[in-house]
C-alpha positions in Angstrom: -56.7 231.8 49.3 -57.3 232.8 45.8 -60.7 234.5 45.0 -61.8 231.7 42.4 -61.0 228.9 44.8 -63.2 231.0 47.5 -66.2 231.1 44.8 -65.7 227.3 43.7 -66.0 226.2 47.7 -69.1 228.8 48.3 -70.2 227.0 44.6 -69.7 223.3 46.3 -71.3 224.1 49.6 -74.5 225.2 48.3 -74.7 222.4 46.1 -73.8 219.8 49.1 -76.8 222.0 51.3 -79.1 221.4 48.0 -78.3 217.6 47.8 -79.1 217.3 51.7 -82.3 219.1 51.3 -83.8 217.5 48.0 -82.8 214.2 49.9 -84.8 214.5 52.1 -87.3 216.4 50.5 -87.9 212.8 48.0 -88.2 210.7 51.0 -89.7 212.4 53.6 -91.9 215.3 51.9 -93.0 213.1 49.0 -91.3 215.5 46.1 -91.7 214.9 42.9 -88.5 214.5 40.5 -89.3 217.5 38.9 -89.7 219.8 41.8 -86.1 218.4 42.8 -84.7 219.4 39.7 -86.5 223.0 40.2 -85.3 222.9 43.5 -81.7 222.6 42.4 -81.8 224.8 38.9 -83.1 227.9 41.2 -80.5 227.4 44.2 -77.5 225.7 42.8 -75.5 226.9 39.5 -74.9 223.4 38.2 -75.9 222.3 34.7 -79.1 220.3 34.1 -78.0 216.8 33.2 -76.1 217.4 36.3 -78.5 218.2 38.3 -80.8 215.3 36.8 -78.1 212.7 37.4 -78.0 213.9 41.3 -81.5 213.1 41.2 -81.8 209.8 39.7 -79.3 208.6 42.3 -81.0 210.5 45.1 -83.9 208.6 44.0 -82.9 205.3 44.3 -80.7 205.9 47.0 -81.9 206.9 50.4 -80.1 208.7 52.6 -77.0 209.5 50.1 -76.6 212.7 50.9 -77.0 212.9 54.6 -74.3 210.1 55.4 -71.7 212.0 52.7 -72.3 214.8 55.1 -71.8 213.6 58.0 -68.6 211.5 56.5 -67.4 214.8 54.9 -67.9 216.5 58.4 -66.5 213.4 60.4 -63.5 213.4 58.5 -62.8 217.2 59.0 -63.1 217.2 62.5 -60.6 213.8 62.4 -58.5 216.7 60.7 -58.8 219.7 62.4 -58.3 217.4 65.9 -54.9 215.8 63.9 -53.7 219.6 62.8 -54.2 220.8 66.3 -52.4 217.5 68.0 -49.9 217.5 65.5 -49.1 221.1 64.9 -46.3 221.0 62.6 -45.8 217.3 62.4 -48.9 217.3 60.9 -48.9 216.5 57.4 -52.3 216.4 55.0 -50.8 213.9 52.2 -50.1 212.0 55.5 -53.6 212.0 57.0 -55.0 211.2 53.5 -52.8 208.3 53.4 -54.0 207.0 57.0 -57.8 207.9 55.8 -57.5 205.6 52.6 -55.3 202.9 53.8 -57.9 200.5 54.9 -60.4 201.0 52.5 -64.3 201.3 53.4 -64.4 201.4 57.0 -67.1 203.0 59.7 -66.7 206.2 60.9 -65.9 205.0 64.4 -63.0 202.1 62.9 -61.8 205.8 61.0 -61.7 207.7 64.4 -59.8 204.9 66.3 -57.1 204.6 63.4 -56.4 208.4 62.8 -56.1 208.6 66.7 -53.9 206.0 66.9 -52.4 207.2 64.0 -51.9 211.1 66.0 -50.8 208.7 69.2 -47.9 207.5 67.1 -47.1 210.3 65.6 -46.8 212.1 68.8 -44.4 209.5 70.4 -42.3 209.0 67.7 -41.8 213.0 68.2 -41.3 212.7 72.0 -38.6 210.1 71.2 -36.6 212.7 69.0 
């Protein structure tokens, strides 16, 4: 992986771990919007209005944060289960494809298609 790609994903992860903790830090600790936006200007390296704008919609928005995560998370491990079932079949452009197809769906109605999707996959390889 190339060095600049490595810093841009360290970059996006603390930014992700920021967003989960001022999250909850406006709804369950009672934090004020400034001490989110100090929160983020000391641990993330992302521009003000940025940061502001990630605020306002935290704000308003419950929860945001936390079910991103655990969609982002949810639809790695989909992955990482399809790349190991798969092996070389496996294809990401592929997986993206059977992700988006349906449109806004539940987690659980995303697990049952990409397994059925890996099911397929793996007969139509048997049948070869």
């Amino acid at each position: 992986m190339k060095p600049h790609l490595t810093l841009w994903e360290c970059s996006l992860t603390r930014l992700r771990a920021a967003r989960l903790v001022i999250d909850s830090g406006i709804h369950t600790k009672g934090w004020t919007r400034q001490q989110s936006i100090d929160y983020m200007l000391n641990n993330t390296g992302w521009a003000k209005v940025d940061i502001e704008n990630d605020i306002n919609r935290y704000i308003s928005w419950p929860a945001q944060a936390n079910a991103y995560m655990l969609g982002m998370l949810e639809i790695r491990r989909l992955r990482d289960f399809a790349e190991q079932e798969l092996a070389d079949n496996f294809d990401l452009s592929d997986f993206h494809d059977r992700v988006l197809e349906n449109g806004s769906m539940t987690l659980p109605m995303t697990e049952k298609a990409i397994l059925s999707w890996v099911a397929n996959k793996q007969s139509e390889a048997r049948m070869r």
